[in-house]
C-alpha positions in Angstrom: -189.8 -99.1 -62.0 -188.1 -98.4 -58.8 -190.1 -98.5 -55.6 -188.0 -96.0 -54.1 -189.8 -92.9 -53.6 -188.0 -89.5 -54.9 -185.8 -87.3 -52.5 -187.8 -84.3 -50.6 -184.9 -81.9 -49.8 -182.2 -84.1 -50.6 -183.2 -86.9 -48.1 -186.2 -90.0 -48.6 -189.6 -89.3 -46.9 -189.5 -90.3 -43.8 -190.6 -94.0 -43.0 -189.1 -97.6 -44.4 -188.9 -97.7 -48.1 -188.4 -100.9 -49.1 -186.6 -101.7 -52.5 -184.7 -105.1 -53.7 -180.8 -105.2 -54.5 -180.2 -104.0 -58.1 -183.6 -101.7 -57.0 -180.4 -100.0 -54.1 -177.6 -100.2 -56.0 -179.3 -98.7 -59.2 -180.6 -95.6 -57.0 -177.7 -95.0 -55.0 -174.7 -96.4 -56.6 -174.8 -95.1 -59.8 -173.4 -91.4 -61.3 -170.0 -90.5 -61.6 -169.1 -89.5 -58.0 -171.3 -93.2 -56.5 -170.2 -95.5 -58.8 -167.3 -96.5 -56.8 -169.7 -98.0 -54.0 -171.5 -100.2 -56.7 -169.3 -103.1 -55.5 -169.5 -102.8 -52.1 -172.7 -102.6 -51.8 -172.7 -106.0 -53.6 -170.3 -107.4 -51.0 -172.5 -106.4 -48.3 -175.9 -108.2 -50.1 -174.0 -111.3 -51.1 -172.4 -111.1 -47.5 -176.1 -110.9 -45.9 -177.7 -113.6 -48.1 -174.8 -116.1 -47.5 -175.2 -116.2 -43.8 -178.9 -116.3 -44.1 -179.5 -112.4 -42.6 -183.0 -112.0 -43.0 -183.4 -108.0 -43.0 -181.2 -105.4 -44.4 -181.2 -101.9 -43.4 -178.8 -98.8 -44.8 -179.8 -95.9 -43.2 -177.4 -92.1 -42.7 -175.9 -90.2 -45.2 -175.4 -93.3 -47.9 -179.4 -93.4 -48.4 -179.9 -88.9 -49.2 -178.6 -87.0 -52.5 -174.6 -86.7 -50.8 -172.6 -86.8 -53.9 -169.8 -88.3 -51.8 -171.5 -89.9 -48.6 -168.3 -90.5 -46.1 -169.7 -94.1 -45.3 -172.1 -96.9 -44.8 -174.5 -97.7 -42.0 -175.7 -100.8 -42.2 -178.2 -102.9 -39.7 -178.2 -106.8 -40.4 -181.0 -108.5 -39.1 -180.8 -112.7 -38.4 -183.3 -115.1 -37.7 -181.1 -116.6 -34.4 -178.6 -115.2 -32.4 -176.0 -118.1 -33.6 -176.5 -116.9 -37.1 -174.8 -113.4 -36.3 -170.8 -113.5 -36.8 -167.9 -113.0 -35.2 -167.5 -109.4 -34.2 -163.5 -110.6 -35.0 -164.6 -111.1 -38.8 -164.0 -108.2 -41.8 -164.9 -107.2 -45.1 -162.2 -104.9 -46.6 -163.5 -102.1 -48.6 -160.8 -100.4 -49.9 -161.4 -96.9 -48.4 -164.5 -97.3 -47.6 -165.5 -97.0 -44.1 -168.5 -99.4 -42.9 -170.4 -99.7 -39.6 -172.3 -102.7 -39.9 -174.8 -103.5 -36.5 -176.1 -107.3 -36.2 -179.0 -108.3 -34.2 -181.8 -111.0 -34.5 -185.6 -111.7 -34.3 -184.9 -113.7 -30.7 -185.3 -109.6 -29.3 -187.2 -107.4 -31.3 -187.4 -105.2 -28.5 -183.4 -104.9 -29.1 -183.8 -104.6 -32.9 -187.2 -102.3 -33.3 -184.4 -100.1 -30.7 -181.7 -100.5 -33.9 -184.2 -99.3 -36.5 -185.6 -96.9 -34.2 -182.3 -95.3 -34.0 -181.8 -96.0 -37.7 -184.6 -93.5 -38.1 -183.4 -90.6 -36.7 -180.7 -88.4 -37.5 -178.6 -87.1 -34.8 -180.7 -84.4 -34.0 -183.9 -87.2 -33.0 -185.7 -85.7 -36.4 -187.2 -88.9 -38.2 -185.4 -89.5 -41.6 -185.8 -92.3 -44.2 -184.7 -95.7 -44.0 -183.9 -98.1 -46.7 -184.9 -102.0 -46.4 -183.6 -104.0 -48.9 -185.8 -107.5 -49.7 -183.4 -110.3 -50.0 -185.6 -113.2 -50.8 -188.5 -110.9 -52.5 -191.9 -110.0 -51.2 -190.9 -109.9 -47.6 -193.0 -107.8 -45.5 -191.8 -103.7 -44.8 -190.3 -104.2 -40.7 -192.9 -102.3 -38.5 -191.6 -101.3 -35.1 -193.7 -103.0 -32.5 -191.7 -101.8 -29.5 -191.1 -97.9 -29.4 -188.3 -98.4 -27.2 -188.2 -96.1 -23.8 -184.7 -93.7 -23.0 -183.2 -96.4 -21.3 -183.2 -98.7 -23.8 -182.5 -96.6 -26.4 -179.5 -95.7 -24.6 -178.1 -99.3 -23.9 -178.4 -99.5 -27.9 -176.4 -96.6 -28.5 -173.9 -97.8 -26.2 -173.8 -101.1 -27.5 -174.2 -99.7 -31.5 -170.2 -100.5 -32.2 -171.1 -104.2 -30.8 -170.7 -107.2 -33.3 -169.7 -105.1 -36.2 -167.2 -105.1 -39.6 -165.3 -101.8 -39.3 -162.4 -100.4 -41.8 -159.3 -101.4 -40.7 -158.1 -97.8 -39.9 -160.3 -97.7 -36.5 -158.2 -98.1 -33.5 -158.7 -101.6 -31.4 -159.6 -99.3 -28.1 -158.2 -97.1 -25.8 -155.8 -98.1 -23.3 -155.2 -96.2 -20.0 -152.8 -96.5 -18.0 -152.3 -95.2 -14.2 -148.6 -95.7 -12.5 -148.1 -95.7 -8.8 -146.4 -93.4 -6.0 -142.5 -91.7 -6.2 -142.9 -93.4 -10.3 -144.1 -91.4 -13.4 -144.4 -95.2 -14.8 -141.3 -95.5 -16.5 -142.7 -99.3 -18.1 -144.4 -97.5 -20.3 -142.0 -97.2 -22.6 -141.9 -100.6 -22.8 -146.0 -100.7 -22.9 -146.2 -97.8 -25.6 -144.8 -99.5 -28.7 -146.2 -103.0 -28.1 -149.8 -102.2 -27.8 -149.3 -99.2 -30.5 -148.3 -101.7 -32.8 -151.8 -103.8 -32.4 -154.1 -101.1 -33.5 -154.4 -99.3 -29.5 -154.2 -95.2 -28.7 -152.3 -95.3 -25.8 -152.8 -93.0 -23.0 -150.6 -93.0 -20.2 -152.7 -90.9 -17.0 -149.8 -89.1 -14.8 -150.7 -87.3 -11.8 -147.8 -85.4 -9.1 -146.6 -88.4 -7.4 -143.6 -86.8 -5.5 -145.4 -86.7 -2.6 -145.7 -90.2 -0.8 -148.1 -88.1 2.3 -150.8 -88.9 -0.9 -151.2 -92.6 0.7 -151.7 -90.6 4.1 -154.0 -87.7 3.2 -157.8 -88.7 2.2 -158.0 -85.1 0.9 -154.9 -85.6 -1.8 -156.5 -89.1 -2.6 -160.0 -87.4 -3.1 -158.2 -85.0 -5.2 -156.5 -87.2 -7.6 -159.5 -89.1 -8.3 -161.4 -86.1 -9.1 -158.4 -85.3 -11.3 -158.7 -88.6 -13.1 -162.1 -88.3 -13.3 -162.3 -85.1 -15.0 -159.9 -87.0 -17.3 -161.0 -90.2 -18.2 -164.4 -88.1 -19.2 -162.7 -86.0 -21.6 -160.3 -88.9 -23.1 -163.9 -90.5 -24.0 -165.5 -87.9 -25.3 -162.2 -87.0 -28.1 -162.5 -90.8 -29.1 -165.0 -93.1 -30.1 -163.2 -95.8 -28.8 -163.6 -98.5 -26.2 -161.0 -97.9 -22.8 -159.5 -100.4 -21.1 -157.1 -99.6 -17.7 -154.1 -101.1 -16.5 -153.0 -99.8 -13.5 -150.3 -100.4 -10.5 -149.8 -99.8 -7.2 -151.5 -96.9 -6.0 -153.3 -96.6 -9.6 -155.2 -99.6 -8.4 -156.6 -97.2 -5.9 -157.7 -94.5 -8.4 -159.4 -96.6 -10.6 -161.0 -98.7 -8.3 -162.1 -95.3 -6.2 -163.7 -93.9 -9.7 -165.6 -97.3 -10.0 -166.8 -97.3 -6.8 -167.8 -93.8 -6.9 -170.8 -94.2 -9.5 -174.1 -95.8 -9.6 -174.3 -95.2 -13.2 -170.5 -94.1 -14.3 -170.1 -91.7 -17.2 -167.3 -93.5 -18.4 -167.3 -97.5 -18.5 -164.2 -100.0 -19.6 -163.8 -103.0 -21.3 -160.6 -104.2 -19.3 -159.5 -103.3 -16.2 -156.0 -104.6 -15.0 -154.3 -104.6 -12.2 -150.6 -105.2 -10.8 -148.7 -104.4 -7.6 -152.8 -103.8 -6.0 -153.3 -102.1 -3.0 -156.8 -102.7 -3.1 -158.3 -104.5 0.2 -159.2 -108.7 -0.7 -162.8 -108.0 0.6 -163.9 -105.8 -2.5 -166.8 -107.1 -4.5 -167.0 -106.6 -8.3 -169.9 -108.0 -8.8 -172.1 -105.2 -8.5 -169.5 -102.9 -11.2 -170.1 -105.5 -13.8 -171.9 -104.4 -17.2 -172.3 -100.8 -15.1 -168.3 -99.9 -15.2 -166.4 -102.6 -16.3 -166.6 -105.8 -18.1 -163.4 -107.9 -17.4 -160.9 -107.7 -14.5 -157.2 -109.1 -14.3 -155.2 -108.9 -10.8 -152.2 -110.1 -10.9 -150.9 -111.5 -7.6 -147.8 -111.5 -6.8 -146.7 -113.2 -3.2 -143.4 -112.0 -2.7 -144.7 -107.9 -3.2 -143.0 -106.8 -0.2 -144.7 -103.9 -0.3 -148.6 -105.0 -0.6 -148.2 -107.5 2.2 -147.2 -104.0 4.3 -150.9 -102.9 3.5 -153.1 -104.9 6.9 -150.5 -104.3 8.6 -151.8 -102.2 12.0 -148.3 -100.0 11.6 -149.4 -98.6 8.7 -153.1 -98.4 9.2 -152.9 -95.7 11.9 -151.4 -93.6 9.1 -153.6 -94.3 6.1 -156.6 -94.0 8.3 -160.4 -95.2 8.3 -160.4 -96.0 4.2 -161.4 -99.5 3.8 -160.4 -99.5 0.2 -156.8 -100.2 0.7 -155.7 -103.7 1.0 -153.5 -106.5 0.4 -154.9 -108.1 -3.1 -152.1 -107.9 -5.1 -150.7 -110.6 -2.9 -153.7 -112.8 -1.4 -156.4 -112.0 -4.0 -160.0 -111.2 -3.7 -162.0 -113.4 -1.7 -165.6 -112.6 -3.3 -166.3 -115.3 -6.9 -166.7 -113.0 -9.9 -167.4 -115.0 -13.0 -165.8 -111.4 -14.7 -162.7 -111.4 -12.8 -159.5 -113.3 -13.5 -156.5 -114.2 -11.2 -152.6 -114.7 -12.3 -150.1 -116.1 -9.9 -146.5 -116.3 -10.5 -144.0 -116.8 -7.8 -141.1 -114.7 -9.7 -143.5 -111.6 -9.2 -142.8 -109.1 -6.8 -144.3 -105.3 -6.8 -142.5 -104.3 -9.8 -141.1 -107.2 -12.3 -144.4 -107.4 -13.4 -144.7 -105.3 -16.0 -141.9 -106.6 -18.3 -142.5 -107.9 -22.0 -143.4 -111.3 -21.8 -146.1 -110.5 -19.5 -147.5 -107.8 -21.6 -147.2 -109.8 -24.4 -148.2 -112.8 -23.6 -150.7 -112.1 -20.9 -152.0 -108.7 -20.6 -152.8 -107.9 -24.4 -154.3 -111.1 -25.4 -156.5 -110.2 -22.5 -157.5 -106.8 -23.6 -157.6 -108.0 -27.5 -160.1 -110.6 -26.8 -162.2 -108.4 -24.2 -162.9 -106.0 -26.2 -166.8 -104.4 -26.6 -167.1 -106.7 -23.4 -169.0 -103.7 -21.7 -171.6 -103.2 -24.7 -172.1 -107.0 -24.7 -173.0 -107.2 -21.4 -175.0 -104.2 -21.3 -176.5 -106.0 -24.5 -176.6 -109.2 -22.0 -178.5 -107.2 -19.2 -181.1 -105.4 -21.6 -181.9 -109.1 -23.1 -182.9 -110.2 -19.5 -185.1 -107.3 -18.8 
């Protein structure tokens, strides 16, 4: 006899139900319509017991009376952090979609947070939850720590961290910001390359006829606020990590946005940067795990027009804004353990962005960064 209780209005009681495999896939794989996820379910429990997870939680739509329930959330719970894979590794499903979330006992803080959320529906009403006993006759999980709005938060933010996706979803979003008298014509040659490895691409383009916008704080004020307004609608049509790559005087926008928040709205994996105008002095120490994860500045020491940015010429007409400077020639002087420096001597303010680099340098980078915000905003919320 199942120890599954019966549905009340099409959903479980609310609380943790515990059951054992063949107890889950009885319940909910079976009928016409569910039969179809009998065998991944079975993939996901011989998946758990082979790297030694030691709870299992499905929680969402998969665990009511949906005829057809769209996919599976999953939570995976391991004894040690070095038992949870590689966010890199999959399970195909067929057409299945799967969210699976890993964690570990080291921080039940972080994983009484998972179940927490696992709990609610996405209205914050308490729904049921479904632990399934791997080894038989382990205890039902009781949260310990009701996590506070912050945490919760970080959790949300970091619920797409270390987990098997269908292969549909798209690698991230990558932004990128062109420079002055250009409507960043490289991006044709940008488009198709990081298209082809799973990325939506989204070029920002701003009017940039008008050089007096290096001259006139109140244009530069106004295309940041135009970006701003941007980036925050970009992230709220995708559920996708961003990452920005930006030149010349796009080093200045995105570096003006990051500066700009305590707390940002919108955070990014990646940020790169080519051809920067941004002054050597800037710290990006205090952006890391708020707004951005991983930096790249290319330097380039023949950019004839970066090493024009000290100068006291050009100074008198850009004015008091400290933010401008010559880093996309010498560099930035503060140690970042997040930030990452290229030198080639065959770059100048423009050759930069050509295909080998991209290829070779730029999206490895991006590929291999990405959830680097969530996992240090996981990283931070450990330490607390």
């Amino acid at each position: 006899m199942s120890r599954l209780p019966d549905f009340v209005n099409g959903k479980l009681p609310i609380g943790i139900h515990q059951c054992s495999g063949d107890e889950f896939i009885d319940r909910f794989c079976s009928g016409e319509e569910r039969k179809g996820f009998a065998k991944s379910v079975s993939d996901i429990l011989d998946f758990a017991k082979d790297r030694n997870a030691r709870y299992l939680f499905f929680g969402g739509s998969f665990v009511t009376d949906s005829k057809l329930p769209g996919d599976i959330d999953c939570l995976m719970a391991f004894v040690l952090d070095e038992f949870i894979p590689s966010r890199t590794e999959r399970i195909t499903l067929g057409s299945i979609r799967l969210d699976i979330q890993f964690c570990s006992l080291e921080h039940r803080a972080i994983l009484d947070s998972f179940v927490y959320l696992f709990s609610r529906n996405r209205y914050g009403a308490e729904v049921g939850v479904v632990q399934v006993d791997l080894y038989a006759n382990s205890e039902v999980w009781e949260i310990k720590h009701q996590p506070d709005d912050h945490a919760i938060e970080i959790v949300k933010r970091a619920y797409v961290n270390r987990r098997l996706i269908d292969l549909n979803e798209p690698t991230g979003i990558l932004v990128t910001i062109h420079g002055l008298l250009s409507d960043g014509p490289w991006n044709n040659e940008i488009a198709p390359i990081a298209s082809s490895q799973g990325w939506i691409f989204a070029p920002y383009t701003y009017e940039t006829n008008k050089p007096d916008l290096l001259f006139k704080s109140g244009k530069r004020a106004a295309v940041v606020d135009q970006f701003r307004e941007w980036i925050y609608e970009l992230s709220q049509r995708y559920d996708a990590p961003i990452s920005i790559l930006a030149h010349s005087f796009g080093t200045y926008i995105i570096t003006s946005y990051i500066q700009g928040f305590a707390n940002p709205p919108v955070g990014f994996d990646s940020v790169i940067l080519t051809g920067s105008i941004i002054t050597s002095s800037f710290d990006w120490n205090p952006y890391i795990g708020k707004s951005v994860a991983r930096i790249l500045n290319m330097r380039s020491p023949g950019d004839e027009w970066v090493k024009q940015m000290p100068q006291t010429e050009l100074k008198k007409y850009i004015g008091m804004d400290t933010l401008f400077g010559d880093s996309g020639q010498a560099g930035f002087q503060t140690p970042c353990t997040s930030l990452f420096e290229i030198e080639n001597s065959i770059f100048n303010h423009n050759n930069t962005i050509k295909r080998d680099i991209v290829e070779t340098m730029w999206m490895p980078f991006l590929n291999g960064n990405k959830n680097a915000l969530d996992t240090e905003q996981h990283i931070k919320m450990r330490r607390r």
